[in-house]
C-alpha positions in Angstrom: 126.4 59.4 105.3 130.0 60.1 105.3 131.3 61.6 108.5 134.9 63.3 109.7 136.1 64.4 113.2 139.1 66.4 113.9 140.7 67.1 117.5 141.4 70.4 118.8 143.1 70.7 122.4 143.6 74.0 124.5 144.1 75.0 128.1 142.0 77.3 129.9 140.8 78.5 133.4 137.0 79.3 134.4 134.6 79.7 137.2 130.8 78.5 137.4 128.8 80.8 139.8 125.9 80.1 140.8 127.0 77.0 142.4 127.3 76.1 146.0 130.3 77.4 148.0 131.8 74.1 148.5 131.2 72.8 145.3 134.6 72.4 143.7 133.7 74.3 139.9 132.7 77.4 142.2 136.4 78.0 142.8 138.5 79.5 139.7 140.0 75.7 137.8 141.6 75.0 135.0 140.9 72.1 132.6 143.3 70.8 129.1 140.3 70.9 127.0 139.1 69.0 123.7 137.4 70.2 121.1 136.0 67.7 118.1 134.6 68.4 115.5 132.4 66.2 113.4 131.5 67.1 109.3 129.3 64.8 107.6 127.8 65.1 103.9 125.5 62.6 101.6 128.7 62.6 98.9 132.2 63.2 98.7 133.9 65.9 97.2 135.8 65.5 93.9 138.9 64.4 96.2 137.2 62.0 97.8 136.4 64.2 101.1 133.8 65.0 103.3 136.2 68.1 103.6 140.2 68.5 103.3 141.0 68.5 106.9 144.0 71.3 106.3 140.5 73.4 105.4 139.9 72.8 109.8 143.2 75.4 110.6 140.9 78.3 111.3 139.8 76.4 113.7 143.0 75.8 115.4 144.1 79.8 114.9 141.1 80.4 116.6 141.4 78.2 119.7 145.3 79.4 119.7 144.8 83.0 119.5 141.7 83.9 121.7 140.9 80.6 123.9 144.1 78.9 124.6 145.5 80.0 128.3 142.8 82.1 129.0 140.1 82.9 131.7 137.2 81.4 130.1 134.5 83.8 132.4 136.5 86.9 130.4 136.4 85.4 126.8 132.4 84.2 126.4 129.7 86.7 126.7 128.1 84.1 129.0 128.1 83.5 133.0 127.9 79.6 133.0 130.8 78.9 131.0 130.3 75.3 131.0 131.1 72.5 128.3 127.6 72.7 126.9 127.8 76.0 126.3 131.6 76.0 124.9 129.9 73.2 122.6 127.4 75.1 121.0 129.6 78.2 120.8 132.1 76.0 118.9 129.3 74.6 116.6 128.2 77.8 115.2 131.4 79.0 115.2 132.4 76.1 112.8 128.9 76.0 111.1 129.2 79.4 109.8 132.2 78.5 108.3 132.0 74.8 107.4 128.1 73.8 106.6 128.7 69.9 106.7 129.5 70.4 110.3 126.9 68.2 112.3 128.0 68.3 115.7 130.9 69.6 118.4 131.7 67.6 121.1 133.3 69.1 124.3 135.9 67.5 127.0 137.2 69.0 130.2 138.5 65.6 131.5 139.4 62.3 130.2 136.1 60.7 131.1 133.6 63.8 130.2 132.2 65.1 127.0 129.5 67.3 126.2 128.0 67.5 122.6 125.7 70.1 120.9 124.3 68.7 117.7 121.2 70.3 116.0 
C-alpha cells in the first residue's frame, strides 16, 4: 500500500461547553491548528502517484476561506468542536472529493493529535 500525507495549517478560536468552569477549554481559546491528510491506494497512477499533490488545493481554499481566523463554535453545526470532531469533518470533507483518502489527523498543539480513520 502506497500512502501520501499533506499538511494544512490554520488559526482558529473555539469554546467546549459542557465542561467545568475552571477547566481551561471552557473559556473562548485559540489554537494554530494542523490538518494532515493521508491518501493511500494498492497502485500508482500513470505518473507514478498515489495522487498529484497540486490536486490537495481545495483543500487549502477551503481551510483559507471558511476556517482560517474564525470562531470554530459559529462555523461547525456541532457544540463540542473538539479535534475529533474537526477530524472527521475534514475526512469526509476530503473523502468525497479524493476516495484514496484513509485517514485525517488533527493538531491543536505541538504534542496532540487526533485522527479519524474508518
Amino acid at each position: 500500500m502506497y500512502r501520501i500525507t499533506k499538511e494544512f495549517h490554520f488559526s482558529a478560536s473555539h469554546q467546549l461547553s459542557g465542561l467545568p468552569e475552571d477547566h481551561q477549554c471552557a473559556r473562548m481559546h485559540g489554537h494554530n491548528y494542523i490538518v494532515m491528510v493521508e491518501l493511500s491506494a494498492a497502485e500508482l497512477n500513470a505518473y507514478g502517484f498515489v495522487r498529484d499533490y497540486t490536486e490537495l488545493r481545495p483543500l487549502k481554499h477551503y481551510i483559507d476561506e471558511e476556517i482560517d481566523h474564525r470562531h470554530l463554535n459559529d462555523v461547525f453545526d456541532y457544540d463540542l468542536v473538539t479535534a475529533e470532531y474537526m477530524a472527521k469533518h475534514f475526512y469526509d470533507w476530503c473523502k468525497a472529493r479524493w476516495p484514496e483518502t484513509t485517514a485525517v489527523k488533527v493538531s491543536e498543539t505541538p504534542k496532540t493529535w487526533a485522527e479519524y480513520r474508518p
